[in-house]
C-alpha positions as CSV (number, residue, x, y, z in Angstrom):
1,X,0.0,0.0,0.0
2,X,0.9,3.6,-0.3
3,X,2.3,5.5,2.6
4,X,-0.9,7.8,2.0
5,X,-3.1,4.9,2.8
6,X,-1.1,3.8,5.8
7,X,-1.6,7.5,7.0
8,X,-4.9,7.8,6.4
9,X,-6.0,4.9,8.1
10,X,-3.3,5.6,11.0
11,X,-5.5,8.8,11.4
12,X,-8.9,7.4,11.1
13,X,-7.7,4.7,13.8
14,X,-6.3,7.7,15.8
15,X,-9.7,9.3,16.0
16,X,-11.8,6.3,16.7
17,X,-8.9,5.3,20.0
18,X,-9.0,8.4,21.3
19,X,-6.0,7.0,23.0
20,X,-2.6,7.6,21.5
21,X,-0.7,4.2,22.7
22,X,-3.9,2.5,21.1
23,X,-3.8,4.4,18.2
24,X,0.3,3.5,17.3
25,X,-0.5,0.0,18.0
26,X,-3.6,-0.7,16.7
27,X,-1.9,1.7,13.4
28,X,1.5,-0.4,13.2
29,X,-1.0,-4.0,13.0
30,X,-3.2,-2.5,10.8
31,X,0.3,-2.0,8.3
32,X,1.0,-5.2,8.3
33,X,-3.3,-6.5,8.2
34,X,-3.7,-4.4,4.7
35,X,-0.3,-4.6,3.2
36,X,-1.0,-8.2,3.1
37,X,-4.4,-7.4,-0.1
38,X,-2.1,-7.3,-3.2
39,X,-1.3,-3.7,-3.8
40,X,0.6,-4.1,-7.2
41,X,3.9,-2.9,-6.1
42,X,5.5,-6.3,-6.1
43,X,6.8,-5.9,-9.2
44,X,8.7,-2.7,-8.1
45,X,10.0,-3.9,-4.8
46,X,11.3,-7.2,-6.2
47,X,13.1,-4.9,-9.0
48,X,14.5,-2.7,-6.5
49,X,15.3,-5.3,-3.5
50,X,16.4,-8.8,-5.5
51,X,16.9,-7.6,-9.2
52,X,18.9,-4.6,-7.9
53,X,17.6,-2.5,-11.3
54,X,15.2,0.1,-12.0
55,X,15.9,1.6,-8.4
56,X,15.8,5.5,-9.4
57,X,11.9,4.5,-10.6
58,X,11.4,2.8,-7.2
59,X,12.7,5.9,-5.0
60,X,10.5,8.0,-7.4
61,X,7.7,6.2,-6.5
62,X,8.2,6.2,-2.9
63,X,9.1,10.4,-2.7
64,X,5.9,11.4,-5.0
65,X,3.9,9.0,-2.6
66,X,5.5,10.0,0.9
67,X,4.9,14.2,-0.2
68,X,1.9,13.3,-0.9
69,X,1.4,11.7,2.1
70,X,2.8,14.3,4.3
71,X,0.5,17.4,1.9
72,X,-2.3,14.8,2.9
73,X,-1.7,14.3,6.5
74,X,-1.6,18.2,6.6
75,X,-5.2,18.9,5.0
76,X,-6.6,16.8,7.1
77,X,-4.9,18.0,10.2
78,X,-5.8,21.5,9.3
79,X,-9.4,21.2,7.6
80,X,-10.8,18.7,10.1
81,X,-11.8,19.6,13.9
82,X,-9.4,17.2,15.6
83,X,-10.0,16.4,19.2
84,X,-6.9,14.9,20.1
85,X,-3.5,15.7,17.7
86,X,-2.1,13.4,19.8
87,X,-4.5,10.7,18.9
88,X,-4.2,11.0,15.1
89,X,-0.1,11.3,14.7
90,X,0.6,8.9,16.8
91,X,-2.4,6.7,14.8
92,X,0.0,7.9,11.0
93,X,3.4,7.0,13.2
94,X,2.3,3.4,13.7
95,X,0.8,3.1,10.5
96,X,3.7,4.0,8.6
97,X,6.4,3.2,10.5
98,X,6.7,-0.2,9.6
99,X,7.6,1.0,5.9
100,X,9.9,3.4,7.3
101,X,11.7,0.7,8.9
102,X,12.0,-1.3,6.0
103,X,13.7,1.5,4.2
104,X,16.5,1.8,7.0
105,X,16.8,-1.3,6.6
106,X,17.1,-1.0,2.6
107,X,19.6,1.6,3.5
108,X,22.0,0.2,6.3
109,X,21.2,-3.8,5.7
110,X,21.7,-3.6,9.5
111,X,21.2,-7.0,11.2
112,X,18.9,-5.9,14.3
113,X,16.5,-4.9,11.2
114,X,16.7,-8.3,9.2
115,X,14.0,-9.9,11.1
116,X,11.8,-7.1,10.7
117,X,12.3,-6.9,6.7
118,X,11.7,-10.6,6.9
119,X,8.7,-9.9,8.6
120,X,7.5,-7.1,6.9
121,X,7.4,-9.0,3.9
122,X,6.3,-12.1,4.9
123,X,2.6,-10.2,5.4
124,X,3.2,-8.2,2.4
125,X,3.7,-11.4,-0.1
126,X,1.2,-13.4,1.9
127,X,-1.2,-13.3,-0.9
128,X,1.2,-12.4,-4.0
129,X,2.9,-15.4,-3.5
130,X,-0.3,-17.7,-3.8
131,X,-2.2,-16.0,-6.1
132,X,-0.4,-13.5,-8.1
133,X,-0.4,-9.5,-7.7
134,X,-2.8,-7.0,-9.2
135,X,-1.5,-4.3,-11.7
136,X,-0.4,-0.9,-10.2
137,X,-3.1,1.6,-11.9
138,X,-5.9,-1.0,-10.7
139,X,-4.4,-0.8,-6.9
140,X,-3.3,2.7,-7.0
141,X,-6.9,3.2,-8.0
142,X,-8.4,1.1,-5.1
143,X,-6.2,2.9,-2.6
144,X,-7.4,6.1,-3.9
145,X,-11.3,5.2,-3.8
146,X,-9.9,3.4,0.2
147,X,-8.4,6.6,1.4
148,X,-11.8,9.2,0.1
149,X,-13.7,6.9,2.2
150,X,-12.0,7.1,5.1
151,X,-11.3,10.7,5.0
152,X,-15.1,10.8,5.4
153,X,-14.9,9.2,8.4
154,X,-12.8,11.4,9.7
């Protein structure tokens, strides 16, 4: 998934805790929960990670995504009544953390991070593997239709 829909669901689940330990718990599961529905990025990790090629497209994709993420983050921070900021960062910091981790990792290849890559992508592939992955437009479309309804539950 995007790092938009990680946030936006990090803040919905922010607002509904109302607790801001709950809400960077419940918002670090909830990665792992829907990065596991094929997201049709698998073709661009594997490029970047395994194949070691394409890897300028692959950063692209992650800096459009993570400023539009953060622009994101910020009209809803600033066009919503928010009863607790607390609530809803610390609901986007769980959310997106674990992809955040994983590109430390991507960075530094650091051993205390290996079994959290590992991880990571053991829920991200969980359905890939099985059955295939879905082609970007149709999932960067599904995200986008994902994250205008939960801003409206915001």
């Amino acid at each position: 998934m995007t790092l938009t829909t990680h946030a936006t669901l990090g803040a919905v689940i922010g607002r509904a805790t109302g607790n801001p330990l709950l809400a960077f718990i419940f918002g670090f599961i909830s990665h792992f929960l829907i990065d596991m529905i094929p997201h049709g990025d698998t073709g661009l990790a594997d490029n970047f990670r395994i194949h070691k090629r394409r890897r300028k497209q692959a950063v692209a994709y992650v800096m459009v995504d993570a400023v539009f993420a953060l622009f994101f983050v910020l009209l809803l921070a600033n066009t919503r009544d928010i009863e607790s900021l607390r609530t809803f960062s610390w609901g986007i910091v769980g959310g997106v953390l674990p992809d955040l981790l994983v590109g430390l990792y991507d960075l530094t290849k650091s051993p205390m991070l290996r079994w959290f890559n590992k991880m990571h992508f053991f829920f991200h592939d969980f359905f890939v593997k099985r059955k295939g992955d879905v082609p970007l437009y149709y999932a960067l479309l599904a995200q986008v239709v994902l994250i205008a309804y939960l801003q409206t539950k915001f």
